[in-house]
N, C-alpha and C positions, 0 to 999 in steps of 0.2 A: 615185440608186442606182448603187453602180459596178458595171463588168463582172466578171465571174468571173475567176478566178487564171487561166489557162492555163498549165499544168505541162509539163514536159519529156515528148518520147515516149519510148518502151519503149528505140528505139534509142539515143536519146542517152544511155539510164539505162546499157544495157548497153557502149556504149561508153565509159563509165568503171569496168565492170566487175562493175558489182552486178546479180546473178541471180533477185532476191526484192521483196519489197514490203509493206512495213508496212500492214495494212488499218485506219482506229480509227473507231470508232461517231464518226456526226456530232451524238450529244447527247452534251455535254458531260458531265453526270450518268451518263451509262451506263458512259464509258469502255472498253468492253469493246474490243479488239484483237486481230487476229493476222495471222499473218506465211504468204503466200503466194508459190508459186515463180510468177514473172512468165512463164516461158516460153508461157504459155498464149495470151499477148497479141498481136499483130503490132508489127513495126515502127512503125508511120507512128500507132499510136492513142497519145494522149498520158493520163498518169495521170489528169488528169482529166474528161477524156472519159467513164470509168469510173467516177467517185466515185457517180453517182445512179443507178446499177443496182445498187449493192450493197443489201441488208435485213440489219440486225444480228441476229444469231444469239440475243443475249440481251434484247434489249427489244424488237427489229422495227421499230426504226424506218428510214427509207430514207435512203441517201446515208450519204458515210462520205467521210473525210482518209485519200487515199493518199500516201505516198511511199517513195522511194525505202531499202530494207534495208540501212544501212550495214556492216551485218553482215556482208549474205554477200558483199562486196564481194572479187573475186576478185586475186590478183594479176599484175601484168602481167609478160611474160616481162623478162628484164634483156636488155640489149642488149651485145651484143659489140665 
């Protein structure tokens, strides 16, 4: 059995800009999702550090596929 994914932290996330976090049920079947501001998080905790505290809202099952909200991805100042 391999080891687990180890995901990027909060910080790395936010230093390319993006402020939020896709949450998605880890049964496949459930698919249920949604989209969380990450500020809540500390630096140094990595996305999936977090995946097996989450409970799905619609089926209850534990653990869930975080990443990164490409969406709210902020833009960076332009440089002069």
């Amino acid at each position: 059995m391999s080891a687990p994914v180890q995901k990027i932290t909060f910080a790395e996330m936010r230093a390319a800009g993006v402020r939020s976090v896709l949450v998605y049920c880890s049964d496949y079947r459930c698919s249920h999702s949604m989209s969380l501001d990450a500020e809540r998080w500390a630096d140094d905790i990595r996305l999936s550090d977090i995946e097996p505290r989450f409970v799905c809202a619609a089926c209850g099952r534990r653990g869930a596929d975080i990443r990164p909200d490409w969406d709210s991805l902020q833009p960076r100042p332009k440089r002069r």
